[in-house]
C-alpha positions as protocol buffer text, in pm:
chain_id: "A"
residue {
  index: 1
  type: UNK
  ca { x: -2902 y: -3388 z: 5257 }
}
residue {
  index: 2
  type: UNK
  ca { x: -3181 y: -3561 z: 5268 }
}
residue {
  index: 3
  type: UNK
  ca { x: -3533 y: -3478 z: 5171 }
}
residue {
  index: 4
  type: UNK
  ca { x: -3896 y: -3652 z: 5161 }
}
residue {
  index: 5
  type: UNK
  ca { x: -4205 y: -3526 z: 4943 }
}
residue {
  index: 6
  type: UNK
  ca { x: -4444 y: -3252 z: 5133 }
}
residue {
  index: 7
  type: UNK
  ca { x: -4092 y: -3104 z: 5239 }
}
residue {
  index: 8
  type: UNK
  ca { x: -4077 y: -2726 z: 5248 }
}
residue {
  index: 9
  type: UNK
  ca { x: -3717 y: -2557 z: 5105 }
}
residue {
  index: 10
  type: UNK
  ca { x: -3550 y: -2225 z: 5059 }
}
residue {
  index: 11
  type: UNK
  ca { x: -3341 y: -2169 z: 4717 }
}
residue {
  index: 12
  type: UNK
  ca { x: -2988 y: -2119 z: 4787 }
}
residue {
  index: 13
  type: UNK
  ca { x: -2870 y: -1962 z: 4450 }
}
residue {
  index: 14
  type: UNK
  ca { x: -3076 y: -1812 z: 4200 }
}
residue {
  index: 15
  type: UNK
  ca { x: -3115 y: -2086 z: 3910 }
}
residue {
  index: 16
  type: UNK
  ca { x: -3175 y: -1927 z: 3522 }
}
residue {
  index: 17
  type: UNK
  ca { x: -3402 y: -2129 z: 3319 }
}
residue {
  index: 18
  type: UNK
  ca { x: -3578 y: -2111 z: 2986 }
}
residue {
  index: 19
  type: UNK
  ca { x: -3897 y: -2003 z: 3141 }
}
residue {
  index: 20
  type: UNK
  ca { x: -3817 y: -1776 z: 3372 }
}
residue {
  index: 21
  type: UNK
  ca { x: -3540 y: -1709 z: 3698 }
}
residue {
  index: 22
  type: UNK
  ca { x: -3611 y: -1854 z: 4047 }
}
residue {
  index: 23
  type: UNK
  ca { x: -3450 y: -1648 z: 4269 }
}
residue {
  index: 24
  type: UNK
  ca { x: -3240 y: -1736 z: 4621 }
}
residue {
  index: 25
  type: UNK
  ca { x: -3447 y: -1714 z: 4869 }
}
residue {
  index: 26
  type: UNK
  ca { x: -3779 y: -1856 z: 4718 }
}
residue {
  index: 27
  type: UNK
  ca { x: -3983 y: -2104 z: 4941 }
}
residue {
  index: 28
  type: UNK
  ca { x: -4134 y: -2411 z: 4774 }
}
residue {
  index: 29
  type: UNK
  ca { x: -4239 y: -2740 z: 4839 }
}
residue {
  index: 30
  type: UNK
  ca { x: -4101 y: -3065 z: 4756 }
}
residue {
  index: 31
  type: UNK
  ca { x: -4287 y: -3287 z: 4453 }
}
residue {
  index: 32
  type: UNK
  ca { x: -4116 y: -3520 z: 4348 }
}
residue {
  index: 33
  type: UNK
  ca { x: -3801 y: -3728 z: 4357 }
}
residue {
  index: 34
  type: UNK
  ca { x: -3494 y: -3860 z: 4139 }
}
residue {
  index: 35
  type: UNK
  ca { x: -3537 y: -3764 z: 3798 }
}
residue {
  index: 36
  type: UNK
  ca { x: -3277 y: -3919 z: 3530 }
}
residue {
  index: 37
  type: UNK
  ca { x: -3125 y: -3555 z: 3472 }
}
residue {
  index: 38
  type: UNK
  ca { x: -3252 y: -3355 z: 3786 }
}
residue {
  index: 39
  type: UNK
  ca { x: -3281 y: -3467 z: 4145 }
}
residue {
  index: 40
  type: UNK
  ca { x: -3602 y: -3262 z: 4289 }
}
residue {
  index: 41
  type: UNK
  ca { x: -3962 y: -3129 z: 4131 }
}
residue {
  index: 42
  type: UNK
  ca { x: -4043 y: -2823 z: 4382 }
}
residue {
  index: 43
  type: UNK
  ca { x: -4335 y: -2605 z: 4320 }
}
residue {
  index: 44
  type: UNK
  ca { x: -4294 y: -2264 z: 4441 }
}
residue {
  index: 45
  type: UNK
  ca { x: -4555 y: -2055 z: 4591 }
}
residue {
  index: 46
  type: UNK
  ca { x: -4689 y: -1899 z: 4275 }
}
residue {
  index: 47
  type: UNK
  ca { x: -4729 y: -2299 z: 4205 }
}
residue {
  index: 48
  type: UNK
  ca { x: -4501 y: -2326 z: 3886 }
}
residue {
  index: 49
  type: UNK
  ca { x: -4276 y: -2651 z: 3867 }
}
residue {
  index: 50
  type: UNK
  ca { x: -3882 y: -2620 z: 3840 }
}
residue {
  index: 51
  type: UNK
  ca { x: -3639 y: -2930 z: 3863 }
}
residue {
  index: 52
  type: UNK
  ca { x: -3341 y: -2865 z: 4079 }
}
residue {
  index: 53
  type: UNK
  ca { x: -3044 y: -3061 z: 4233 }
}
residue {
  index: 54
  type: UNK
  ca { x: -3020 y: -3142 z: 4613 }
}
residue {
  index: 55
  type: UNK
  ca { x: -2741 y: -2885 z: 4607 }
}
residue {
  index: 56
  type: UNK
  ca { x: -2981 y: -2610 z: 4526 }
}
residue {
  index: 57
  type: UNK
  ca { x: -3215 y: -2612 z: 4814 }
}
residue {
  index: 58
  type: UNK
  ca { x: -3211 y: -2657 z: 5172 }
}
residue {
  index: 59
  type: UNK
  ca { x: -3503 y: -2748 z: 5425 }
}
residue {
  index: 60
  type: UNK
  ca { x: -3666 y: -2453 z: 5613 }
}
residue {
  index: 61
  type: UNK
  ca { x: -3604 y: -2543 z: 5965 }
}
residue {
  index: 62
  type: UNK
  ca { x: -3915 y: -2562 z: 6199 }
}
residue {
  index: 63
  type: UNK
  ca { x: -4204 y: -2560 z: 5889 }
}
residue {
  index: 64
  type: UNK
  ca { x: -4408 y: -2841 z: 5864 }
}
């Protein structure tokens, strides 16, 4: 899949991390790109950072 920065995505598994759980199902926006160990930087709508792979997100259809 394919994603650009300013993109808007859904979580499709809840992901554990040392500070804190983001749940399946959060919205969030796209950051940044290709990281040596992590593909994405979303921020979520509370505004706190998370890495994730492609794998763990998918683009909200018809949000701009």
């Amino acid at each position: 899949m394919t994603f650009k920065i300013g993109d808007k995505v859904r979580v499709v598994k809840d992901i554990p991390s040392v500070d804190g759980m983001l749940y399946k199902g959060t919205k969030a926006k796209v950051d940044e790109m290709k990281f040596p160990d992590k593909d994405l930087r979303i921020i979520d709508e509370v505004g706190k950072i998370w890495y994730v792979n492609f794998n763990d997100v998918k683009t909200i259809k018809g949000v701009k």
